[in-house]
C-alpha positions as CSV (number, residue, x, y, z in Angstrom):
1,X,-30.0,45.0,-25.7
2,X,-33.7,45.7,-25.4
3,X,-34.9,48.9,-26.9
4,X,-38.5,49.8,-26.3
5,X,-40.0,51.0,-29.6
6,X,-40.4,55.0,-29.1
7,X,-44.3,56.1,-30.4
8,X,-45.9,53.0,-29.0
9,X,-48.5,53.6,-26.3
10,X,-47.7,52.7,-23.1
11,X,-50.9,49.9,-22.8
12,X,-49.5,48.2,-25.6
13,X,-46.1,47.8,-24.0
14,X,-47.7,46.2,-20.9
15,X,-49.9,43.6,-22.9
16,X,-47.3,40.7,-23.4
17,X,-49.9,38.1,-24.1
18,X,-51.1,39.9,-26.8
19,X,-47.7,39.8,-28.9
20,X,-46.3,37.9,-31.4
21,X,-42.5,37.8,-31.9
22,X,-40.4,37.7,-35.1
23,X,-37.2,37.1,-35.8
24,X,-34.7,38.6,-38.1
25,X,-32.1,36.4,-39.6
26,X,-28.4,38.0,-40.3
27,X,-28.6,38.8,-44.1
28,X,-24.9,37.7,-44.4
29,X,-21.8,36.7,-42.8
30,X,-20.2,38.9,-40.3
31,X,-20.4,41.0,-37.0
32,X,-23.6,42.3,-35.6
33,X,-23.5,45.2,-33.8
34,X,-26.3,47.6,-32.8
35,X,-27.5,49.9,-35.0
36,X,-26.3,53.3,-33.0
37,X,-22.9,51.7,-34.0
38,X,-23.3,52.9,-37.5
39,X,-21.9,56.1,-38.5
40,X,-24.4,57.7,-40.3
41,X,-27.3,59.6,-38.2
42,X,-30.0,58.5,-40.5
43,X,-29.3,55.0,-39.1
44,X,-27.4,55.7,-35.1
45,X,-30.0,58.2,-34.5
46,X,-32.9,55.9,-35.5
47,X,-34.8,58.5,-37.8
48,X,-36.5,56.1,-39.9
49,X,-36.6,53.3,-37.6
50,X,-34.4,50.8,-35.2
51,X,-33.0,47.8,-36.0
52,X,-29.1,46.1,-36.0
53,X,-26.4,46.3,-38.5
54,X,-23.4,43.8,-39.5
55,X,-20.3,44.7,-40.5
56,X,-19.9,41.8,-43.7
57,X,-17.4,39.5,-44.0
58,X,-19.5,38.0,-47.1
59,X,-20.5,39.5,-50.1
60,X,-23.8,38.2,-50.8
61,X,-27.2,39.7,-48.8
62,X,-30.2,37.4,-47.9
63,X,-34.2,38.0,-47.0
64,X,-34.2,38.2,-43.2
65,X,-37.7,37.8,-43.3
66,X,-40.4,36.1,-45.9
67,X,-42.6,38.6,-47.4
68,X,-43.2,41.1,-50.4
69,X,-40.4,42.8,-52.0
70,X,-41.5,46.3,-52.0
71,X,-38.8,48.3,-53.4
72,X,-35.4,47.5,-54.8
73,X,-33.0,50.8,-55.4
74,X,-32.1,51.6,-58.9
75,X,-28.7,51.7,-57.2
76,X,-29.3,48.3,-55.9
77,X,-28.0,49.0,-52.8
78,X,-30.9,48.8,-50.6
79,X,-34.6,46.6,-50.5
80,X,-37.6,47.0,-49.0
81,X,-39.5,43.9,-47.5
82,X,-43.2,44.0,-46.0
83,X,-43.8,40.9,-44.1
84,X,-47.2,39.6,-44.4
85,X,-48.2,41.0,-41.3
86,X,-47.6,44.3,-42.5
87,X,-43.7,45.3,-41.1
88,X,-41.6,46.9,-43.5
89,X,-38.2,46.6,-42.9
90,X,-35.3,48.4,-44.9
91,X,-32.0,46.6,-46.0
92,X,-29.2,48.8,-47.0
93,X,-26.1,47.8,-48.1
94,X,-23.6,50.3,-47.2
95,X,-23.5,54.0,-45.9
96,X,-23.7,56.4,-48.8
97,X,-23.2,53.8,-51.4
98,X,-26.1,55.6,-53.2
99,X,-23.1,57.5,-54.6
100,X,-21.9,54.7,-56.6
101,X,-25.3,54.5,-58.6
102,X,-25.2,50.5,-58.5
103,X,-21.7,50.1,-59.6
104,X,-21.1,47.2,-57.5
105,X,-24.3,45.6,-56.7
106,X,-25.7,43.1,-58.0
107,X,-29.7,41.6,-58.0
108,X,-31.9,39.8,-60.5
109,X,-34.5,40.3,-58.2
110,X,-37.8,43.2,-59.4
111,X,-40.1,45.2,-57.0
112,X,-43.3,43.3,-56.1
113,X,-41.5,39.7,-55.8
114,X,-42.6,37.7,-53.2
115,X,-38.9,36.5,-50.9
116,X,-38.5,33.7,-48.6
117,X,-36.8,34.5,-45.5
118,X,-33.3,33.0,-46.2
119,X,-33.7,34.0,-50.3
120,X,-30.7,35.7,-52.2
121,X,-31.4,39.5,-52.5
122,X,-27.7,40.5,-53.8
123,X,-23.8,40.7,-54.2
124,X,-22.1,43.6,-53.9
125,X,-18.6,44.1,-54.2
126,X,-16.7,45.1,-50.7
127,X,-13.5,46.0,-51.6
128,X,-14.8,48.2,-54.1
129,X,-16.9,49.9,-52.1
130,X,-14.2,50.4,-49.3
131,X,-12.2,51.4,-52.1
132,X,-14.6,54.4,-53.0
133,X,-14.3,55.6,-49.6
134,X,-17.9,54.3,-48.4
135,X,-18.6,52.2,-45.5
136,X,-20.1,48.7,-46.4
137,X,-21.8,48.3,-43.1
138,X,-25.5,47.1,-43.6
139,X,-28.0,48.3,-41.4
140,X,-30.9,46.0,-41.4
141,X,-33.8,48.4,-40.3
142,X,-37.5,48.0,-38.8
143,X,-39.5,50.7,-40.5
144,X,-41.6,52.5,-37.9
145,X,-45.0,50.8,-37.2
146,X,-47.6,51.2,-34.6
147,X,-47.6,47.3,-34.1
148,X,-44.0,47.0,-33.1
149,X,-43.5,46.9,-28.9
150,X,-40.1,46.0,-28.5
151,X,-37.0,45.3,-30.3
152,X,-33.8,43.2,-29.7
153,X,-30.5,42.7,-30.9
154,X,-28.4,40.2,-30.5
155,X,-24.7,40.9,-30.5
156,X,-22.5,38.6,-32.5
157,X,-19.0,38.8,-33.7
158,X,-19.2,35.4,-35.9
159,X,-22.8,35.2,-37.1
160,X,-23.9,33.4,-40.0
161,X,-26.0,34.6,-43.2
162,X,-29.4,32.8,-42.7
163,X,-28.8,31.1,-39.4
164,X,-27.9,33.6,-36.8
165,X,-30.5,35.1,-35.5
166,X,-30.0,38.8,-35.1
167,X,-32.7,40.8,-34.2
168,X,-36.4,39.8,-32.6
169,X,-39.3,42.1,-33.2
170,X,-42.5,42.2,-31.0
171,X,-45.4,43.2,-32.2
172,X,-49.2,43.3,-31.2
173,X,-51.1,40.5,-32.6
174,X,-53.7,41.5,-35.6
């Protein structure tokens, strides 16, 4: 499903040869489903961005991209990466599972490390979190950016941490 990035301008959609395109790994095992599948408006409603979201059948969370690790929750629930080209996407484990103020979640990882698409970022307990009443759902999302042009998800109900590919991003070139 394509979903034309909202805020773009209109020349920039129409310039195809002056795009690059990335793509977004799954960050663990499970089924990919598009992100107004979530149930939480921040993420459905795309406030803060678009993107996709798996429903885990793993518990362990990897880079979907290389870049800079820009923030990591005190929670531990979600990470910020900026890819070297300047795209900042979020990785939040869970809806709400700021609640459990990292109980859960686990990372040895700091702000300002440099990831390799496919690295480790974290473990977090499922049933646990299921058990606290939250949703582990993770919503994998592509911060607003004046570069991206498109975005697309690809569906999945068996994907594979690291090796599915799960979302492509186009952006303008430089």
């Amino acid at each position: 499903m394509a979903n034309e990035w909202t805020g773009s301008d209109q020349k920039k959609k129409e310039d195809k040869t002056n795009t690059v395109e990335i793509m977004l790994s799954a960050v663990t095992d499970g089924e990919i489903i598009s992100v107004e599948q979530v149930e939480d408006d921040v993420f459905s409603q795309k406030m803060i961005g678009d993107g996709y979201a798996i429903k885990p059948t793993s518990e362990v969370v990897y880079a979907p991209v290389s870049g800079k690790l820009i923030e990591v929750a005190d929670a531990k629930h979600a990470y910020y990466i900026e890819t070297d080209s300047g795209l900042k996407i979020l990785i939040h484990i869970g809806i709400d599972t700021l609640l459990m103020n990292g109980i859960g979640f686990q990372t040895s990882l700091e702000k300002n490390t440099r990831v390799e698409k496919g690295d480790q970022l974290a473990t977090f307990d499922q049933q646990l979190i299921q058990d606290k009443g939250f949703d582990p759902v993770i919503p994998v999302i592509v911060l607003e950016h004046s570069s991206v042009v498109a975005l697309e998800t690809f569906p999945n109900k068996e994907a594979v941490a690291k090796k599915t590919n799960a979302l492509k991003v186009t952006v303008t070139k430089g």
